[in-house]
C-alpha positions as CSV (number, residue, x, y, z in Angstrom):
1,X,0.0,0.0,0.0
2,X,1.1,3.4,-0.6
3,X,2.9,5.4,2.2
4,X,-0.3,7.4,3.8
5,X,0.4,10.0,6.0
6,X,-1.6,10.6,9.4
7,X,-3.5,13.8,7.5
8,X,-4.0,11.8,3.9
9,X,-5.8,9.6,6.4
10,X,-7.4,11.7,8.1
11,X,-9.2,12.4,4.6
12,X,-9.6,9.6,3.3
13,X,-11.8,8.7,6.4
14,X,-13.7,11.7,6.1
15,X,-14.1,10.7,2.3
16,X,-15.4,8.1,3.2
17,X,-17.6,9.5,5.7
18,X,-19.3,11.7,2.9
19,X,-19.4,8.4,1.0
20,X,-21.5,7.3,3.7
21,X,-23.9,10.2,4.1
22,X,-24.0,10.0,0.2
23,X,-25.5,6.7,0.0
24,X,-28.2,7.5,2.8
25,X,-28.7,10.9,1.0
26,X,-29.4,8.9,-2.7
27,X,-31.3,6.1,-1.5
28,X,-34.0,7.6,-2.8
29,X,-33.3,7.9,-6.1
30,X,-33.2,4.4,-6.8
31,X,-36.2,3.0,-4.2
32,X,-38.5,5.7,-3.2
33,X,-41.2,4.9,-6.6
34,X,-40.5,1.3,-5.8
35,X,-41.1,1.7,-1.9
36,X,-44.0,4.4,-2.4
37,X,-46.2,2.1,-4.7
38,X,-45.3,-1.1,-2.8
39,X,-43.4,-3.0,-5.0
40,X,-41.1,-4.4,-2.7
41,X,-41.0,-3.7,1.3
42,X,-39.0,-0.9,2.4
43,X,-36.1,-2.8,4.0
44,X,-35.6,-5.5,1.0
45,X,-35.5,-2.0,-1.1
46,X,-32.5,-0.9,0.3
47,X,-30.6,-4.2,0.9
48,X,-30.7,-4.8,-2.5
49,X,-30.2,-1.2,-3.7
50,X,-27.3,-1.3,-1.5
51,X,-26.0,-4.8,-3.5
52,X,-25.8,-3.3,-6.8
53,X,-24.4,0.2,-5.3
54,X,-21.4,-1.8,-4.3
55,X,-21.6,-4.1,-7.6
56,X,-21.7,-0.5,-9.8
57,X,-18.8,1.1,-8.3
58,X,-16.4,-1.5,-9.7
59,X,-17.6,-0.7,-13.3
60,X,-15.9,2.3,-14.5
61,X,-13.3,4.6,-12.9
62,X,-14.5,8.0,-15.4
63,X,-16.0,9.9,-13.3
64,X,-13.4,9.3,-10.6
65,X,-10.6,10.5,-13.0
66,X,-12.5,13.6,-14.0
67,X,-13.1,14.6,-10.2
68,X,-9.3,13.8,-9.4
69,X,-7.7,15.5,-12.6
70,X,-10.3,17.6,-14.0
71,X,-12.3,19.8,-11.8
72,X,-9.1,20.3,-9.6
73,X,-5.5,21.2,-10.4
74,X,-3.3,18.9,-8.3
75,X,-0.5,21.2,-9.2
76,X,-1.9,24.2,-8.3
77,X,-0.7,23.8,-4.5
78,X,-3.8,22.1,-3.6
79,X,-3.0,19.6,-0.1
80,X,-5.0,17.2,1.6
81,X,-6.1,20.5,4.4
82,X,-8.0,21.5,1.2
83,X,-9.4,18.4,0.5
84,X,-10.6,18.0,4.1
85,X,-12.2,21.5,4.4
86,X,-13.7,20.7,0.9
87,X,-15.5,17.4,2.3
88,X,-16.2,19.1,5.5
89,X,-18.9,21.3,3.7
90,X,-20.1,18.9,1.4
91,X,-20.6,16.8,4.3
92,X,-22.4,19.7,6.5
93,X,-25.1,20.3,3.5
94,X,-25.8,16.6,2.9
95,X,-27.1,16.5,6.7
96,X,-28.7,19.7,6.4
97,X,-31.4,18.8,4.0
98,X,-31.3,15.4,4.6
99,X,-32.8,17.0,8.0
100,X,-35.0,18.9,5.7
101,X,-36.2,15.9,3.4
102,X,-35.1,17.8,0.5
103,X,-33.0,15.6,-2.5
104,X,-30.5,17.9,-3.1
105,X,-27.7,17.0,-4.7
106,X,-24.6,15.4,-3.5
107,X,-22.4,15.2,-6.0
108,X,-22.7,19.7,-6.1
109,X,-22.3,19.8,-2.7
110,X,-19.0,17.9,-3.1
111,X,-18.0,20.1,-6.3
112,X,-19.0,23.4,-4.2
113,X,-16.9,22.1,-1.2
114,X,-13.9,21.3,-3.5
115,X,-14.0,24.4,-5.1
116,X,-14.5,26.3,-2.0
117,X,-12.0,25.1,-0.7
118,X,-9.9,25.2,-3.1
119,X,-10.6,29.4,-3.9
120,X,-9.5,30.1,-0.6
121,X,-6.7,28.3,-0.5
122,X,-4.9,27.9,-3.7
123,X,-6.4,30.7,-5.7
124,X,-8.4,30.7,-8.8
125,X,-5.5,28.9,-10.8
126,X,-6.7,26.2,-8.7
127,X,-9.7,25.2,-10.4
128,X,-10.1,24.3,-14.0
129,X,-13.1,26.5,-15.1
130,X,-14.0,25.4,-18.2
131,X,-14.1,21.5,-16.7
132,X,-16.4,23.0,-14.1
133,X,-19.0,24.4,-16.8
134,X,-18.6,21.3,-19.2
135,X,-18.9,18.6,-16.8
136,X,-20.6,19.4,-14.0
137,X,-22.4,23.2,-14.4
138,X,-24.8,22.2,-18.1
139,X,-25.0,18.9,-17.2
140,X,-27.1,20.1,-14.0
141,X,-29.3,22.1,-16.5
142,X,-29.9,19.9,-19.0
143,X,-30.1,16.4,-16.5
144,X,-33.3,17.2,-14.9
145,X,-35.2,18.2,-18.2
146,X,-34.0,15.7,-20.2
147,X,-34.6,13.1,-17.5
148,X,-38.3,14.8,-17.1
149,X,-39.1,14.7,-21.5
150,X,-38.2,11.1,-21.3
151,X,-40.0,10.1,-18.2
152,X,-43.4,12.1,-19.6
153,X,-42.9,10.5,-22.4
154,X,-42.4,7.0,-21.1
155,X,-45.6,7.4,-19.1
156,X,-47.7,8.8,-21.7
157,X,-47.0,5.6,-23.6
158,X,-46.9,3.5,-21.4
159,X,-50.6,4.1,-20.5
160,X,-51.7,4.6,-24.3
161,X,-50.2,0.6,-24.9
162,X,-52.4,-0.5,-21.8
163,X,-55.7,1.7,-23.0
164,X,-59.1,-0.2,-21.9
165,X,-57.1,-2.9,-19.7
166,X,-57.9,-2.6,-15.9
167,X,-55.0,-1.5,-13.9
168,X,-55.5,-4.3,-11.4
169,X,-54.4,-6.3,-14.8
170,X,-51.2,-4.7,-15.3
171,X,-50.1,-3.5,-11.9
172,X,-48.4,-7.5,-11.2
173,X,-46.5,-7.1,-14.8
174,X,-45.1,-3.1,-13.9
175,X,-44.5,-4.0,-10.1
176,X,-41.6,-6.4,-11.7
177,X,-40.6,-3.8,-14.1
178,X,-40.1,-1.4,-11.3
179,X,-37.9,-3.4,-9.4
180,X,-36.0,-4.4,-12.1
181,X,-35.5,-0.5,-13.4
182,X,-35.4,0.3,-10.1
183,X,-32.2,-2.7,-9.8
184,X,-30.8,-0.3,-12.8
185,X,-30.9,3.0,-10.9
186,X,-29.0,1.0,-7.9
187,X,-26.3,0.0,-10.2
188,X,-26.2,3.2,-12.0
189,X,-25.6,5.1,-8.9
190,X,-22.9,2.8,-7.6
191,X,-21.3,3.5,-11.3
192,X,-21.3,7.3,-10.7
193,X,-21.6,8.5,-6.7
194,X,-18.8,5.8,-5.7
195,X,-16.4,7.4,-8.1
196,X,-17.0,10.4,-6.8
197,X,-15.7,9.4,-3.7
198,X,-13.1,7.7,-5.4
199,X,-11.4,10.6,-7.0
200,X,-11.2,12.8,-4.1
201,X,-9.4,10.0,-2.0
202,X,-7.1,9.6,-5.2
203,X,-7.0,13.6,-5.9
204,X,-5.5,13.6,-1.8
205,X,-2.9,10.7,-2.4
206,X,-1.8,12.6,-5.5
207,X,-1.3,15.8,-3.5
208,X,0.3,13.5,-0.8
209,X,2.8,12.3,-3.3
210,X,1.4,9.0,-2.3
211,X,0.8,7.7,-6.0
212,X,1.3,9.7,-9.1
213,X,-0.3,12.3,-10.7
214,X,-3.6,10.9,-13.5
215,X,-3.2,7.9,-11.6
216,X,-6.1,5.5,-11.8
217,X,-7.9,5.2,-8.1
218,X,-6.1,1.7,-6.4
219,X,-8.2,-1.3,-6.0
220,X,-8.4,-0.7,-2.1
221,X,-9.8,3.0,-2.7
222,X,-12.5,1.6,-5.2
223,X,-13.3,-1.5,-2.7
224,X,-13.6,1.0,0.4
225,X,-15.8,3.5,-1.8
226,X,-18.3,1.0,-2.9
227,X,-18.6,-0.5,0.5
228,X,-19.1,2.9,2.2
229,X,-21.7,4.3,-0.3
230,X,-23.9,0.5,0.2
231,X,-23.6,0.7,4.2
232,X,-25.2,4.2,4.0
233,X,-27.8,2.7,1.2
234,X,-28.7,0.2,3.4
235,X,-29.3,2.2,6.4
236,X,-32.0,4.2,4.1
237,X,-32.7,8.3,3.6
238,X,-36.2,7.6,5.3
239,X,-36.7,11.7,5.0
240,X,-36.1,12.0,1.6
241,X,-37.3,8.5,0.2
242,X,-40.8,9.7,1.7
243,X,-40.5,13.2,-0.2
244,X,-39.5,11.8,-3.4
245,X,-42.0,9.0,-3.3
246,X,-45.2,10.6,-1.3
247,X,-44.1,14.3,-2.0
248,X,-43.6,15.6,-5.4
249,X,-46.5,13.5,-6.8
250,X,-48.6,10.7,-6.2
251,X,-46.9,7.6,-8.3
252,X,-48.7,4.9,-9.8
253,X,-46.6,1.2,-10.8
254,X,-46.7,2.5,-14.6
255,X,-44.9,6.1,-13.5
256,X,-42.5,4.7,-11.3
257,X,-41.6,1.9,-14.1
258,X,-40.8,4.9,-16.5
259,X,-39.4,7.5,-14.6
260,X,-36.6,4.9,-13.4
261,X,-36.2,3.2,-16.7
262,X,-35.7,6.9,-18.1
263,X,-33.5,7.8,-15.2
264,X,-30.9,5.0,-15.6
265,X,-30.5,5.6,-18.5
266,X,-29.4,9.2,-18.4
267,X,-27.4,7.6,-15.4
268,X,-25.6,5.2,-17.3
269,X,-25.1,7.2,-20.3
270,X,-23.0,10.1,-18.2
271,X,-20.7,8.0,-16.7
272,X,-19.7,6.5,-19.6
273,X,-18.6,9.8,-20.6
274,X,-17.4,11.1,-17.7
275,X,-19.7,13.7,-16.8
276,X,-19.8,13.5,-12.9
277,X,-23.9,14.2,-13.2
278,X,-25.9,14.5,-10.1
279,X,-28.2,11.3,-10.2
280,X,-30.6,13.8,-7.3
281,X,-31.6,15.5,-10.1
282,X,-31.8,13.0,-12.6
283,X,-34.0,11.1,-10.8
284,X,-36.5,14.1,-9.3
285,X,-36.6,15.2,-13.1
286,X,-37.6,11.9,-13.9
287,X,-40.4,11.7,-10.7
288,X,-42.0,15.2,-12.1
289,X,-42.1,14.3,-15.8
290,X,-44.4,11.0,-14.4
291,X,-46.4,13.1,-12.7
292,X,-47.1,15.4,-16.0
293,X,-47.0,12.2,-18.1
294,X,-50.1,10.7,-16.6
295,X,-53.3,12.5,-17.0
296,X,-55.1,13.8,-14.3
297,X,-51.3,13.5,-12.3
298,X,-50.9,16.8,-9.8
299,X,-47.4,17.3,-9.4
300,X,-47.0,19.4,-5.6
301,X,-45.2,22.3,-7.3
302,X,-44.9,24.0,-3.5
303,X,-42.5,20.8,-2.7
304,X,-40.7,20.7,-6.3
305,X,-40.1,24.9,-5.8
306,X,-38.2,24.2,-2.6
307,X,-36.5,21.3,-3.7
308,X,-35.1,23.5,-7.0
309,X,-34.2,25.4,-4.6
310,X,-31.7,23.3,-2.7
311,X,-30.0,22.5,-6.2
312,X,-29.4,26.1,-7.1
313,X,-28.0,27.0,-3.1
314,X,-26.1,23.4,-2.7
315,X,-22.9,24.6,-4.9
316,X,-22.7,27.9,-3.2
317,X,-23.6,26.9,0.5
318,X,-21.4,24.1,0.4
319,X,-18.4,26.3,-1.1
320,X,-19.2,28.6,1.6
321,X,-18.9,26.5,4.7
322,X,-15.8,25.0,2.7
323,X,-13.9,28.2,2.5
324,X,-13.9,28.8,6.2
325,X,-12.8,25.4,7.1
326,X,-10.4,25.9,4.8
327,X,-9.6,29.6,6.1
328,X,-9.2,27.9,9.8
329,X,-7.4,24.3,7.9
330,X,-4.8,26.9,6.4
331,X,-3.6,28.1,10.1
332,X,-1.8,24.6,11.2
333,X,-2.3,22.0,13.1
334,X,-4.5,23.4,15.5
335,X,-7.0,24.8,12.5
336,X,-7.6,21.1,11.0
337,X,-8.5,20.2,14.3
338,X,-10.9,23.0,14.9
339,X,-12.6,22.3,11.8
340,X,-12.7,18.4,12.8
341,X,-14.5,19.6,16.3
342,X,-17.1,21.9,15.0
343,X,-18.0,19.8,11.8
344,X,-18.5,16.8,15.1
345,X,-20.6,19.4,16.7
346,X,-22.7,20.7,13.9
347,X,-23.5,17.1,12.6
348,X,-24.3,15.9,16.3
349,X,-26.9,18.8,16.8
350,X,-28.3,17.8,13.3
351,X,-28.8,14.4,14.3
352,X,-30.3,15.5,17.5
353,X,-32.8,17.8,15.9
354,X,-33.7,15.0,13.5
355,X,-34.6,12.5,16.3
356,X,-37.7,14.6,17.3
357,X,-39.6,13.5,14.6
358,X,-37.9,10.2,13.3
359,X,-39.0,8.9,10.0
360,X,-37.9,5.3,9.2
361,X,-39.2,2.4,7.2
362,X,-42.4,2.1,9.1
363,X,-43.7,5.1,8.5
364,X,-41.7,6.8,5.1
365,X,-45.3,5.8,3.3
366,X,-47.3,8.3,5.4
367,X,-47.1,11.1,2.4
368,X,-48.3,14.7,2.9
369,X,-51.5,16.5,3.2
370,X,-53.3,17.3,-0.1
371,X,-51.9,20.5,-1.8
372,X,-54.4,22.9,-3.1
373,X,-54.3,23.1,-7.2
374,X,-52.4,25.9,-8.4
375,X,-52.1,27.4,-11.4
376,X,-49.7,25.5,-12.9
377,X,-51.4,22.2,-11.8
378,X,-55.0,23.5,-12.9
379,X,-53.5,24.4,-16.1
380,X,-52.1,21.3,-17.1
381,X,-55.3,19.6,-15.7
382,X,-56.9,22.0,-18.5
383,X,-55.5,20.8,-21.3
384,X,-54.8,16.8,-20.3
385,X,-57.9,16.4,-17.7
386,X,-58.3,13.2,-15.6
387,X,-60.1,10.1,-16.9
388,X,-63.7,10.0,-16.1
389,X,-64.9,7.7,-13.7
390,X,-67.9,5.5,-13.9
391,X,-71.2,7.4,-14.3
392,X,-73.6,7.0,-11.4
393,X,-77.3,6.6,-12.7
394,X,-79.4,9.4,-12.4
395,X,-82.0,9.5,-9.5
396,X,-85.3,10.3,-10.2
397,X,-88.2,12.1,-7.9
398,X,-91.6,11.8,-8.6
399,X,-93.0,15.2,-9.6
400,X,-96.3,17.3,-8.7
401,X,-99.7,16.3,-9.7
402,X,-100.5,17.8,-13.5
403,X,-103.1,19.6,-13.1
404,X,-105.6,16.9,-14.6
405,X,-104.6,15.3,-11.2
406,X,-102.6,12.0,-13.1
407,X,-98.8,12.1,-11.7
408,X,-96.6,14.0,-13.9
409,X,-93.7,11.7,-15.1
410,X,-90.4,11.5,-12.6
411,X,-87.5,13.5,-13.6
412,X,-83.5,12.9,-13.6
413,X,-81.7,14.9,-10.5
414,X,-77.8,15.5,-11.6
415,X,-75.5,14.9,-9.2
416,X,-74.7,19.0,-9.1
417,X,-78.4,19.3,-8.0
């Protein structure tokens, strides 16, 4: 094994750490359709979401290299303090709206840490801009729309094939669909969030002078990756699994079948070009354009307004928090463990405050109150409106006397009588 220094592992524990909260964090992008319609049982869910998470992150290495050489300059005078300061916030941000329920992305709030981080420390020259834009920046854009066109599309088809068959009839058939999309997702995940992981623990051995620079991550750091992100799979994201299942629309098996078929496939497609691509927003994207898909869906625009949100305030907060644990990092050995003490502290009272009202597996299916129709909703509603339901026959009363005295002939009452 490399020579590791007591600071290079110092941060490749926090890494790993982050991996951790990471896989909690994303659970939900994989399970929460399958868990909110019933497919499987919340606990099997995430075992086997955690399974391929591990499986995935032995499949590629792309995204790791493009976090360790790409976003960052290693010879820019970035060192492991920076590296720890960047996780620090990223770390931070995951609890905080984890805390909130909100899916927010991880993989931004470990860009905005790194970069942070990095600002503060090693200057501008330290980041590689144009990386930044290409591969993480329109990616974030275009992910979530791209992901939603699909999914709306998937659904709309996907009901127009089974027009006129009862849904009892083909809720069996798309309950197996989902969890085999839903097995896709898992692995798709593991082939991009691992890396992630990956390439910062590589990107601090490089600055340690522990491997070379452009080296591929070691076995050990893609084996320790992969095992940390399915440990904090399995545990489960109850908060956020509820509001991406219960909370941005009501899913039915056919919608959860194509908004994770249409998911993984974005997914998959990213990593094999290296795009380190939030699979948050991929996966929410894909959760909305099922709701719009199916006619007479309501997405809760109230819950999809905060949850945009979060993505556009995750690079910056997490950069923020970053460059003062990197400010207090950059003062010795006394500033790394100052930062290691509050980011204890902060995460501690966050896991405090989220023990008042625990959400877990028995209870992630309890979804939110009804959310008045607004515009956008009523719109939509407008031009797709729901099916209509079985006509209830009309009742009749008998009418007054004519005025020859022979009962006048009973007349239809509407139900808006």
């Amino acid at each position: 094994m490399e020579h590791i220094t007591l600071l290079i592992g110092i941060v490749i524990v926090t890494a790993l750490v982050f991996d951790f909260t990471n896989g909690f964090h994303d659970t939900a992008n994989a399970m929460a359709t399958t868990i909110s319609t019933g497919a499987l049982r919340p606990k099997v869910a995430v075992a086997m979401s955690a399974g391929l998470n591990l499986v995935g992150a032995f499949l590629s290495v792309e995204v790791a290299k493009t976090i360790s050489g790409g976003i960052i300059d290693e010879r820019a005078g970035v060192r492991p303090e920076v590296i720890f300061a960047g996780l620090v916030g990223a770390i931070i941000w995951n609890l905080l709206t984890w805390l909130a329920g909100l899916p927010s992305s991880s993989s931004h709030a470990l860009f905005g840490g790194l970069i942070g981080a990095t600002l503060v420390s090693a200057g501008a020259d330290g980041v590689h801009g144009q990386a930044v834009v290409m591969k993480v920046l329109l990616p974030a854009v275009a992910a979530p729309f791209v992901a939603g066109l699909a999914s709306m599309a998937a659904t709309r088809l996907t009901y127009r094939l089974t027009r006129g068959r009862a849904e009892e009839d083909t809720a069996k058939g798309y309950r197996a669909g989902q969890i085999a999309s839903a097995a896709l997702v898992s692995l798709a995940h593991g082939t991009n969030d691992a890396q992630k992981t990956m390439g910062v623990i590589t990107l601090a051995l490089i600055t340690g002078g522990a491997i070379a620079p452009h080296s591929d991550p070691p076995l050990w750091v893609i084996a320790s990756a992969g095992l940390a992100i399915a440990l904090g799979t399995y545990l489960g994201g109850w908060r956020i699994i509820r509001t991406m299942g219960k909370g941005i629309t009501d899913i039915r098996p056919p919608q959860g079948f194509a908004a994770q078929t249409g998911a993984a496939a974005t997914i998959l497609a990213s990593s094999h070009l290296g795009f380190a691509l939030s699979t948050t927003q991929v996966c929410s994207g894909a959760v909305m354009g099922s709701g719009l898909g199916r006619k007479g869906g309501v997405v809760r625009w109230s819950t999809a307004g905060r949850m945009v949100a979060a993505w556009g305030l995750t690079l910056p907060a997490a950069g923020l928090v970053s460059a003062g644990a990197a400010f207090l990092a950059d003062q010795g050995t006394w500033g790394v463990a100052a930062v290691a003490v509050l980011a204890l502290a902060i995460c501690g009272g966050i896991w405090a405050a989220s023990r008042r009202k625990p959400v877990d597996h028995t209870n992630v299916n309890e979804g939110p109150a009804a959310e008045p129709a607004g515009v956008v909703t009523t719109a939509l509603q407008t031009v797709s409106p729901p099916p209509a339901g079985p006509v209830a026959p009309a009742a009749t009363v008998p009418a007054a006397a004519g005025s020859d005295g022979a009962p006048a002939p009973a007349r239809p009452v509407s139900a808006t009588s």
